[in-house]
PLY file of the C-alpha trace (Angstrom):
ply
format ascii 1.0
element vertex 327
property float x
property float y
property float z
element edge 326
property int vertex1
property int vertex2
end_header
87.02 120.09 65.86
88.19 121.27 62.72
90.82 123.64 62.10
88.86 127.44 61.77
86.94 126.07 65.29
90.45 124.94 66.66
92.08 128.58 65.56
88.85 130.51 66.62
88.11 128.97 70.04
88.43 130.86 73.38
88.93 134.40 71.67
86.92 137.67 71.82
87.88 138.54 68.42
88.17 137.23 64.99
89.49 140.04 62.37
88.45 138.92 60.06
86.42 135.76 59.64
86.25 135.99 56.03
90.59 135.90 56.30
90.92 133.84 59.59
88.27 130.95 57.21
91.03 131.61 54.44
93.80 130.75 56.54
91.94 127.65 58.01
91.78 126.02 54.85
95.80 126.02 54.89
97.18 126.24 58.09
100.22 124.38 57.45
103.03 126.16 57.87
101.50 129.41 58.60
103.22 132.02 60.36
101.69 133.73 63.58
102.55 135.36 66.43
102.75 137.09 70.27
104.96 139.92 70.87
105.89 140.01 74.95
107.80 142.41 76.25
110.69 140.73 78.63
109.72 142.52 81.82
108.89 139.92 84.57
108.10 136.53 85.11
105.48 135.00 83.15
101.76 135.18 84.59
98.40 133.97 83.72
97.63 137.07 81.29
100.64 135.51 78.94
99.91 132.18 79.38
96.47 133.05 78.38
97.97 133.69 74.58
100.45 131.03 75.25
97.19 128.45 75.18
96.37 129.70 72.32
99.67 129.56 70.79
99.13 125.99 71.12
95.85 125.36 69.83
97.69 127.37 66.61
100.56 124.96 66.57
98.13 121.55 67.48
96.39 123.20 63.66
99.93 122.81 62.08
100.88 126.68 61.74
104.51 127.83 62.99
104.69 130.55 66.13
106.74 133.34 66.43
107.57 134.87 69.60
108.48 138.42 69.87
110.70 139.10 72.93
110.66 142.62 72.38
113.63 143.89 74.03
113.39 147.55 72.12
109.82 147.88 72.73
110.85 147.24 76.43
112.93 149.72 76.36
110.94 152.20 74.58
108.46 151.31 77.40
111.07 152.18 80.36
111.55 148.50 81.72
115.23 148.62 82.46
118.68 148.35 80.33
119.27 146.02 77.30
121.35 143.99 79.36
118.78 143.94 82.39
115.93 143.00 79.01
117.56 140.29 77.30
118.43 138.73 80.53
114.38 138.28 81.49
114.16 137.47 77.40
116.29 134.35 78.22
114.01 133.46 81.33
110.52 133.84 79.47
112.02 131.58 76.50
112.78 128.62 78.80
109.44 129.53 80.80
106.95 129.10 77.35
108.80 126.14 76.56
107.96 124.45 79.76
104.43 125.70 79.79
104.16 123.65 76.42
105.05 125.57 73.41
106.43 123.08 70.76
110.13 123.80 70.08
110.15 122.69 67.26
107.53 124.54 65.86
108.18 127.57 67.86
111.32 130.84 66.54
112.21 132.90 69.34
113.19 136.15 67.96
114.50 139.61 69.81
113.16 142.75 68.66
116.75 144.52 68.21
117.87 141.36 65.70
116.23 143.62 63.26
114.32 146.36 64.59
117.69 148.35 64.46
118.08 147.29 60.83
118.01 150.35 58.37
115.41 149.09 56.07
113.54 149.03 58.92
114.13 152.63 60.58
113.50 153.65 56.68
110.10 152.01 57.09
109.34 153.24 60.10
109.81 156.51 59.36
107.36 156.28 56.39
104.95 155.36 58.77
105.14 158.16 61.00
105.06 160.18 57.98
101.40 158.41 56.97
100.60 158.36 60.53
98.79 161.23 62.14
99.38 162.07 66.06
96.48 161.57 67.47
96.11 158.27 65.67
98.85 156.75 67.18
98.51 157.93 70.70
94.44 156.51 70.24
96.41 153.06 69.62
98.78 153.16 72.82
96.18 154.64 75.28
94.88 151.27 76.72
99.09 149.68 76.70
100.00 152.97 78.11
97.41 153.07 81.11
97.50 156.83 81.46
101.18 157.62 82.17
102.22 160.62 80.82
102.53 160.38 77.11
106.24 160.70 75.72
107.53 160.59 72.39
108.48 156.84 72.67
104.73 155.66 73.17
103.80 156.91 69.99
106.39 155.02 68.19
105.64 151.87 69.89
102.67 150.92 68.18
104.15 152.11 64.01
106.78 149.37 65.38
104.70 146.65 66.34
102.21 147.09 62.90
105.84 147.08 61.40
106.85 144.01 63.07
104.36 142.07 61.40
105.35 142.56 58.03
108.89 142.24 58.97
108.39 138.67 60.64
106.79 137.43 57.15
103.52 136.74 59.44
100.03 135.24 58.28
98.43 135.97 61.85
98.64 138.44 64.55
97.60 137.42 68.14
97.60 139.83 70.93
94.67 140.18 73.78
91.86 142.88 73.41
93.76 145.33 75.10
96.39 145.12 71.60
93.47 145.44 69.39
93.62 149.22 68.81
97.32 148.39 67.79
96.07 145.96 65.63
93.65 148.18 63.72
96.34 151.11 63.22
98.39 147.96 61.46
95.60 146.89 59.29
94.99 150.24 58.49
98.80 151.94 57.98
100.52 148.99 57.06
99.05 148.93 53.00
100.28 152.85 53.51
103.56 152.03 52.72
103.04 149.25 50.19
102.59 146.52 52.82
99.19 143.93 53.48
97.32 144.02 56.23
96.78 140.41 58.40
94.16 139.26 60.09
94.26 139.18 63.71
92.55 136.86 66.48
92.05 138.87 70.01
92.17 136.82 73.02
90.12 137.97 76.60
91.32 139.92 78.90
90.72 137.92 82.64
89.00 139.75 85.46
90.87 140.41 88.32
91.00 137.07 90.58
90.41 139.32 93.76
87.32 141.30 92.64
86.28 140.14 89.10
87.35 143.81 87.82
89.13 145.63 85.48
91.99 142.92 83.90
94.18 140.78 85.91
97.34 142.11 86.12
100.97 141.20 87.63
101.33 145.13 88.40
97.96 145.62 90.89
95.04 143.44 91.93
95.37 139.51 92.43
97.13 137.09 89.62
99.17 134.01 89.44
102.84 133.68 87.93
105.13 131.13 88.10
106.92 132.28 90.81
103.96 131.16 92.85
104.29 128.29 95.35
101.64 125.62 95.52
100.85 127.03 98.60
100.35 130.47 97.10
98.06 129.39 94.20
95.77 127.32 96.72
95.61 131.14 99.13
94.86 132.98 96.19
92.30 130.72 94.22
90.55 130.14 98.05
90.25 133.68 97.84
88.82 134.34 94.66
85.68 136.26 93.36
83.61 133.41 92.70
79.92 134.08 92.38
77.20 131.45 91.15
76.88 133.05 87.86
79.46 133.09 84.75
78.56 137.25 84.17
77.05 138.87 86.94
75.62 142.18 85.88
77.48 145.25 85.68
81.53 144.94 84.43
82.68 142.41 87.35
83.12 138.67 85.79
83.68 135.42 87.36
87.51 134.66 87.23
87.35 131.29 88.54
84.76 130.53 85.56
87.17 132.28 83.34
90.20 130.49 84.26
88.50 127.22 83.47
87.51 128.39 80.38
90.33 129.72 79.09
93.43 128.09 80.79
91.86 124.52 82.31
89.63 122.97 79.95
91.86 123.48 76.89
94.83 122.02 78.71
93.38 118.92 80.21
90.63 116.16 78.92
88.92 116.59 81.78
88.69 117.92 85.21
88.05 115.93 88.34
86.49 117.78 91.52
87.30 115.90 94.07
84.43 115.77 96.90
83.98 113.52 100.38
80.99 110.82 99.29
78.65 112.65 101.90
78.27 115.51 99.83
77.84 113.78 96.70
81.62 112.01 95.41
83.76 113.13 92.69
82.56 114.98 89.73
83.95 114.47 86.43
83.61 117.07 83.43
84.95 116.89 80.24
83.40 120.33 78.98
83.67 124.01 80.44
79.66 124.51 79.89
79.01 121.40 82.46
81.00 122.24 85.04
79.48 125.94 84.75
75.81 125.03 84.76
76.48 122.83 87.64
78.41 126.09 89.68
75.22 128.44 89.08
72.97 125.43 89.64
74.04 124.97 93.06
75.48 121.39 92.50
79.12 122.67 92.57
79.51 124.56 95.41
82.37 127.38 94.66
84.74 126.12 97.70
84.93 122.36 95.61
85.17 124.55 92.14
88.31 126.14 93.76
89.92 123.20 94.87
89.59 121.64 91.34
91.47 124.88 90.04
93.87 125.52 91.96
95.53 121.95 91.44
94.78 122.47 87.75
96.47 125.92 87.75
99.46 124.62 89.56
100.18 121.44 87.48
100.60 123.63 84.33
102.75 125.83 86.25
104.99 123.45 88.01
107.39 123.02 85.22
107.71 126.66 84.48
108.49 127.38 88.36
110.99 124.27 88.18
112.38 125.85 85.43
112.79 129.31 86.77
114.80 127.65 90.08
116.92 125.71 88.24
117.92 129.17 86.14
118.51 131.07 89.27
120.11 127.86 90.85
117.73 127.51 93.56
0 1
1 2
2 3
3 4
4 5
5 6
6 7
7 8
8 9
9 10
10 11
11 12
12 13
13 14
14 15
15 16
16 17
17 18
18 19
19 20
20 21
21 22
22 23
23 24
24 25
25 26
26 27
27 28
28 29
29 30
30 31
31 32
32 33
33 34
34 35
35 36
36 37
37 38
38 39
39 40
40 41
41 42
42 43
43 44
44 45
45 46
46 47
47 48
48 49
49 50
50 51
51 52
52 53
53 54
54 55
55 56
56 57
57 58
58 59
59 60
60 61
61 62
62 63
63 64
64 65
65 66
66 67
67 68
68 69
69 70
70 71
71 72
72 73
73 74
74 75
75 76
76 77
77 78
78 79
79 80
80 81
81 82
82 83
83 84
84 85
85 86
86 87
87 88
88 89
89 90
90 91
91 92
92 93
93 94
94 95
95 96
96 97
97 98
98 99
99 100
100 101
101 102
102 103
103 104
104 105
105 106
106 107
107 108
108 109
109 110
110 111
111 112
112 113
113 114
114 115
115 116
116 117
117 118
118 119
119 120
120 121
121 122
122 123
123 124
124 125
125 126
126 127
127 128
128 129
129 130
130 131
131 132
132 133
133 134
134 135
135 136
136 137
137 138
138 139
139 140
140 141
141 142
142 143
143 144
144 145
145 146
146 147
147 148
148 149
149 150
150 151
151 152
152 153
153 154
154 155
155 156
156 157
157 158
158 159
159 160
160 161
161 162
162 163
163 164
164 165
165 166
166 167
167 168
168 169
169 170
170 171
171 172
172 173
173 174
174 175
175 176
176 177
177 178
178 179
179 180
180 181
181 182
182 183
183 184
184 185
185 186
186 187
187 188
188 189
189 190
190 191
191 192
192 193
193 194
194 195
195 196
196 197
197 198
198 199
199 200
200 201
201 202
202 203
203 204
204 205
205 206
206 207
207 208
208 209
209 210
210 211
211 212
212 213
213 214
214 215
215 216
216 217
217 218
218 219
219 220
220 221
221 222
222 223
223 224
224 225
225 226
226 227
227 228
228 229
229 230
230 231
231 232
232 233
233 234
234 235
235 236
236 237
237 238
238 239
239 240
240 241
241 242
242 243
243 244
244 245
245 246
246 247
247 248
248 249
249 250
250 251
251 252
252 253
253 254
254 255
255 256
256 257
257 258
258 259
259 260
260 261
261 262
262 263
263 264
264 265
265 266
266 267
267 268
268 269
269 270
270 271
271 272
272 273
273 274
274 275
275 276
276 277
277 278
278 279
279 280
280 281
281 282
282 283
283 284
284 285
285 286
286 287
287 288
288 289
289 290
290 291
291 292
292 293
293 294
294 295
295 296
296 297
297 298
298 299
299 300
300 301
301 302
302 303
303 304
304 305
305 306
306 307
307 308
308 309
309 310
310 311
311 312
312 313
313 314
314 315
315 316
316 317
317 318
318 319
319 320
320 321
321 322
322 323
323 324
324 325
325 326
């Protein structure tokens, strides 16, 4: 795998490919990024970008991680104090998932968000910036609460973010990317470049295989989660034999293979009794789907596989996350 396939793999979105190719042909050093705000314990939809944090890092670029305690705040989730203190928590929660800390900068929003070269900048921005443009850029992160003035300075902050950081690559999932086309298009506005961006997928609900998987409705996995808990909720997963059934429902087992599994371990063993067959063994995602809508894997044996897959990557975060509350 070289490094534009290693950068490029597993997302929905390359912006552009003509740039991203660029930046492949140097990745040393590179700087790129994940803003987060600190409002929760981290779930599958962040560890989704945290994989491919470390695909960036494996390619020899440097990640930056936005805790984004004044976007947090801006977006209603609690007092500074009550915001740096989850900060601290999803910091020590990446690093046990696997982010390199040696190759990984933890930075808070407010160590230079509140900065006045910054506020100047910002307000140039909502000065370039027309209305309607930036609410069009917060409607999916906003998922229709009513608008307030704070929403539409949320997005001129994180385009502004990027130049601020000194960044060579954004990363966010698809529902950032019409944040991340307000930055490529306002940020030359006031005299800055635009970057390119990589957009990861957004996971189907475990549940139902709709809309996103979320940790505020529907069915997803954190690291709070016992063992127990991941092996209820993967046994009760959407799971058809197919990787896209028709319509807008998806296969989230598939998906989690895909996207978390397979670029995490060498290989993935499905364990089976020998009268239904014996072990299986796959070393690529495309195997073990063909052999799910195939009939060979039945769904039940896929689940088992993921669900102890799942909860060996999480079991040092959820160590991790006792030992900080002293549990």
């Amino acid at each position: 795998m070289n490094a534009y396939e290693r950068i490029t793999r597993n997302t929905a979105e390359v912006v552009t490919e003509e740039e991203v190719r660029e930046l492949a042909e140097d990745p040393e050093g590179k700087r790129v990024y994940v803003g987060y705000e600190p409002s929760g314990v981290l779930h599958l939809g962040h560890l989704l970008t945290a994989n491919k944090l470390i695909d960036l890092q494996e390619a020899g670029m440097e990640v930056v991680v936005l805790l984004a305690d004044v976007h947090a705040y801006l977006n209603d989730k609690g007092s500074f104090e009550e915001i740096r203190t989850t900060a601290d928590q999803m910091k020590a929660q990446f690093l046990a998932y696997g982010l390199d800390e040696d190759q990984t900068e933890f930075v808070l929003g407010s160590s230079f968000q509140l900065d006045e070269d910054y506020e100047l900048d910002l307000h140039a921005m909502q000065v370039e910036t027309s209305l309607k443009r930036a609410q069009r850029a917060m409607a999916e992160i906003q998922s229709g609460e009513t608008p307030k003035v704070s929403h539409v300075v949320y997005p001129l902050m994180q385009a502004l973010d990027i130049e601020y950081l000194d960044l060579d690559l954004a990363i966010g999932g698809m529902d950032q990317r019409k944040v991340h086309m307000l930055a490529r298009e306002e940020l030359p506005s006031v005299g800055y470049e635009k970057r390119p961006v990589l957009h990861t997928p957004i996971i189907g609900d475990l549940g139902s295989g709709d809309g996103k998987m979320s940790s505020s409705e529907g069915v997803t996995i954190s690291m709070e989660d016992s063992t127990a808990d991941i092996e209820e909720k993967v046994t009760g997963a959407f799971c058809p034999q197919t990787r896209d059934p028709e319509g807008e429902t998806v296969n989230p087992v598939l998906e989690l293979f895909q996207y978390h599994v397979f670029p995490r371990f060498d290989e993935v063993v499905v364990q089976r009794p020998d009268e239904y067959g014996g072990d299986l063994v796959y070393e690529a995602y495309e195997d073990l789907a063909d052999d799910l809508e195939s009939g060979e894997l039945h769904p039940a044996d896929a689940k088992g596989a993921l669900a102890a897959a799942l909860d060996e990557l999480i079991e040092p975060g959820r160590q991790r996350l006792r030992e900080i509350r002293g549990e």
